[in-house]
PLY file of the C-alpha trace (Angstrom):
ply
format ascii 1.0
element vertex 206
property float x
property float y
property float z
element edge 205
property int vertex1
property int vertex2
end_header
3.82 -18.64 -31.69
1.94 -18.87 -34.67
-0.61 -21.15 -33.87
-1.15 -18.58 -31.13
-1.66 -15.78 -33.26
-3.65 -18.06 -35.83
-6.21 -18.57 -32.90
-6.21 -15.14 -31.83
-7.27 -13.78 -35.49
-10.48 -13.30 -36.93
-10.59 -12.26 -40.91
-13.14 -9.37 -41.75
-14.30 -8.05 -44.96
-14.97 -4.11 -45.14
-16.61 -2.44 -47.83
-15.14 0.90 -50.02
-14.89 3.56 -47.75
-16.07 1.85 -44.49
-14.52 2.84 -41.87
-11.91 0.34 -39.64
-11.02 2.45 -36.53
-11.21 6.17 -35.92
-9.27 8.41 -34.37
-9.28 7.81 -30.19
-10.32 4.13 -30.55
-8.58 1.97 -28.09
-6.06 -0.29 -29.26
-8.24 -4.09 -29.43
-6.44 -5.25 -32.79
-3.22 -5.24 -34.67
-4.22 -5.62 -38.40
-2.97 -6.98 -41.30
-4.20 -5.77 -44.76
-5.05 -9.21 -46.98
-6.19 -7.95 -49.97
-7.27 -4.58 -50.79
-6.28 -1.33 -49.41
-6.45 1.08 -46.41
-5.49 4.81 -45.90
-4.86 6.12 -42.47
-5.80 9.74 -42.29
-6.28 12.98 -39.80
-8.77 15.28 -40.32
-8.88 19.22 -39.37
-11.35 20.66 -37.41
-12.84 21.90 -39.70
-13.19 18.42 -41.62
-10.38 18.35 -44.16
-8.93 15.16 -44.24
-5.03 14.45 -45.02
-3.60 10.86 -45.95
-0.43 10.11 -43.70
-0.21 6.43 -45.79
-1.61 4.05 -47.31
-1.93 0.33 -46.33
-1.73 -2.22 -49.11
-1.93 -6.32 -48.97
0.50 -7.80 -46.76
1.43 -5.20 -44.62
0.18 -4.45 -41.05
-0.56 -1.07 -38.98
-1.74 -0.51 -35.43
1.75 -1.29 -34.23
2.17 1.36 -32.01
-1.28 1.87 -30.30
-0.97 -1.38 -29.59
2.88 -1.79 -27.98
2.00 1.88 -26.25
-1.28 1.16 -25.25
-2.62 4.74 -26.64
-5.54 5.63 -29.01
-5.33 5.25 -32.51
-3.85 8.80 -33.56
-5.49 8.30 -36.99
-8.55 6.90 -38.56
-8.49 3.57 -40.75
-10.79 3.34 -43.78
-10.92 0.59 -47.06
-10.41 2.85 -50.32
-11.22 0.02 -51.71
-12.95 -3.52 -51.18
-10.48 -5.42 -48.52
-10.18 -8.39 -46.50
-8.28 -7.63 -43.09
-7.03 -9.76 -40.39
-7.67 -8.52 -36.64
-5.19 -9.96 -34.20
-5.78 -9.29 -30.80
-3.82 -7.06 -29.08
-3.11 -8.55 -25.95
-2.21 -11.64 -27.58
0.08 -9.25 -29.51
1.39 -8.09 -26.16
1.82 -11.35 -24.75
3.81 -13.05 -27.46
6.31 -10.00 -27.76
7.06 -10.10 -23.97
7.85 -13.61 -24.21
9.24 -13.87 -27.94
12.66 -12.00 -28.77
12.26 -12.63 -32.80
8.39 -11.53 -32.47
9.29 -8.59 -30.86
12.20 -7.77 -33.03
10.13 -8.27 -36.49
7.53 -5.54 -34.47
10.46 -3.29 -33.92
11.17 -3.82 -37.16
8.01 -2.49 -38.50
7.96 0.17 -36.34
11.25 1.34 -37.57
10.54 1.17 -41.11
6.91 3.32 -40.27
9.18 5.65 -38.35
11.79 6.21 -41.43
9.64 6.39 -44.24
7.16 9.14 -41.90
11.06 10.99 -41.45
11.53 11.08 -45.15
7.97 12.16 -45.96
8.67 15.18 -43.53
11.93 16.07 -45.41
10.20 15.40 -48.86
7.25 18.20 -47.97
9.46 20.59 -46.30
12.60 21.06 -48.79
11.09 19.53 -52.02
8.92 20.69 -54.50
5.60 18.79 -55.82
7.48 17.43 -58.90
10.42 15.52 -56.93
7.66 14.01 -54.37
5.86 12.58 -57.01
9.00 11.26 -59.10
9.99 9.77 -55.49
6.49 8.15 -54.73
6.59 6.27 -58.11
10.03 5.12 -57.94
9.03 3.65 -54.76
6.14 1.62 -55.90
8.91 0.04 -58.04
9.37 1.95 -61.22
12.93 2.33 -61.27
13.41 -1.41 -60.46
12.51 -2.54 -64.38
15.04 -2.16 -67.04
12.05 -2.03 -69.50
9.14 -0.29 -69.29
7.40 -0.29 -66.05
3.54 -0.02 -65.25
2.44 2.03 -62.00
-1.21 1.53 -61.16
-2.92 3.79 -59.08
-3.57 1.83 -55.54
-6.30 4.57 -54.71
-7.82 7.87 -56.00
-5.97 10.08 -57.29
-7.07 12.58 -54.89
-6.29 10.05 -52.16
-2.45 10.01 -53.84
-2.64 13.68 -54.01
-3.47 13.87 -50.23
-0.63 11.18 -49.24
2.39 13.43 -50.93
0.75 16.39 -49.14
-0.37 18.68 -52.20
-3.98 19.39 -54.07
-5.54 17.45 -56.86
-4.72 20.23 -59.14
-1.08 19.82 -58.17
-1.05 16.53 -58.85
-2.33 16.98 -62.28
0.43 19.88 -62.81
3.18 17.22 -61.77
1.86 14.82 -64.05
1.94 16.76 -66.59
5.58 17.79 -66.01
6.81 14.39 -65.63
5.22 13.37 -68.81
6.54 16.57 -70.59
10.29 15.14 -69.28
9.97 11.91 -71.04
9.99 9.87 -68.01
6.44 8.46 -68.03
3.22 8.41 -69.53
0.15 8.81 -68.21
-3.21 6.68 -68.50
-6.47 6.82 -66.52
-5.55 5.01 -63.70
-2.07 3.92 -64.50
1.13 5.81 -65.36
3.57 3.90 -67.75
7.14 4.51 -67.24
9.19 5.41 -70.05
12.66 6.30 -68.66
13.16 4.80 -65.29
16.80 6.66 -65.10
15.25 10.17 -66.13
12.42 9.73 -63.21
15.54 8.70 -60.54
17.00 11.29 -61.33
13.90 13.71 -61.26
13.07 11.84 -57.68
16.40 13.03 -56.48
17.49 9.27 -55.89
21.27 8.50 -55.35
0 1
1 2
2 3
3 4
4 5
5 6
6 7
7 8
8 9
9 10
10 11
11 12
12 13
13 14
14 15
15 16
16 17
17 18
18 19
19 20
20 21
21 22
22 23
23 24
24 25
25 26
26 27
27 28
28 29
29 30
30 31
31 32
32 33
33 34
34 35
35 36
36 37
37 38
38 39
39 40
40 41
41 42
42 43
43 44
44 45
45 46
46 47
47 48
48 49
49 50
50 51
51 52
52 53
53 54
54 55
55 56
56 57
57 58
58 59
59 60
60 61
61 62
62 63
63 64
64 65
65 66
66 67
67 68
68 69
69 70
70 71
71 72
72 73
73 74
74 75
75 76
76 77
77 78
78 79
79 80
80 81
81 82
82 83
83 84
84 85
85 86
86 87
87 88
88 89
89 90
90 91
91 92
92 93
93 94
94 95
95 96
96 97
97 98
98 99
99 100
100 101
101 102
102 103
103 104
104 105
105 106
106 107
107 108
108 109
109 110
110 111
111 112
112 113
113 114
114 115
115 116
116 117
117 118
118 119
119 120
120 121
121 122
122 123
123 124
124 125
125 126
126 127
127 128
128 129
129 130
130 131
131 132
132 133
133 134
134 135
135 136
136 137
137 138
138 139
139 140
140 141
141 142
142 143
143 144
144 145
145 146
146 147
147 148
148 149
149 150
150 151
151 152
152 153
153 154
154 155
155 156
156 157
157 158
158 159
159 160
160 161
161 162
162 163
163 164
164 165
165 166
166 167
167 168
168 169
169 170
170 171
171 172
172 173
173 174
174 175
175 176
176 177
177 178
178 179
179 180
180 181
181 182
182 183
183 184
184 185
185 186
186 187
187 188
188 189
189 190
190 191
191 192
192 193
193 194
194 195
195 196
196 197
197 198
198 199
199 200
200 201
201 202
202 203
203 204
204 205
């Protein structure tokens, strides 16, 4: 299985901001993020563009165009400088008719997409600016240190802004707030974590 997948990958390198796929590309490629990393947006008619996630090293998306055979619902651009992996898809297809585990580890990723898409809906509905940004930094890990933890930015931050669904301005205003609490501190591109317990419990964490 791997060697198969091995053979049916091809590494490219994409500059900041170029564009991967856009929206109502066919499915040719599952890809894997090596270094760097990728938002997947939707834009308005009217061009106004809003982050649905971002894609960081060693994760994968495509999953679904690919399994359902649909166009991309989103477009794919590097924030950043990154190194991808394309993996073609009807290898893709192939191995996870004929490999249970393969197939399970896709479901898998599809699942985990799924949930964390369910949460962001309940996160922009019910809760206010200041909880969805608490929550977004204790999931990049900053409730996992018992000292203090560092959070950098992986992207703009009106690219972060755009991913917990509120303005730039916002964003600032939550900051602020957060900082205010005690619970962090912010740099330039960074926020430092000063009380991991006081930003759970700001994130609404159990």
């Amino acid at each position: 299985m791997l060697n198969e997948l091995v053979a049916a990958a091809r590494e490219r390198h994409y500059e900041k901001e170029e564009l991967i796929v856009l929206k109502g590309d066919r499915p040719t490629a599952l890809y894997a993020v090596l270094s760097g990393v990728v938002k997947l947006a939707c834009q308005s008619p009217a061009g106004e563009e809003r982050v649905i996630d971002l894609v960081g090293c060693g994760e994968v998306f495509g999953e679904s165009a690919v399994l359902l055979g649909n166009p991309f619902p989103y477009l794919a651009a590097a924030i950043s400088p990154a190194r991808l992996l394309h993996i073609d898809a009807e290898t893709v297809l192939a191995l996870s008719g004929r490999s249970a585990q393969f197939a399970k580890r896709l479901m898998i990723k599809l699942s985990t997409r799924l949930y964390a898409h369910m949460r962001d809906l309940e996160d922009f509905r019910l809760h206010p600016p200041v909880r969805r940004l608490a929550n977004y930094l204790v999931g990049q890990g900053a409730a996992s240190s018992r000292g203090e933890a560092v959070i950098s930015f992986c992207a703009p931050k009106h690219v972060i802004a755009s991913r917990l669904g509120m303005t730039p301005e916002a964003l600032s205003r939550c900051l602020r707030e957060l900082s205010d609490s005690g619970a962090i501190a912010v740099g330039v591109d960074h926020v430092r974590v000063l009380d991991a317990g006081c930003l759970q419990g700001l994130s609404g964490a159990q």
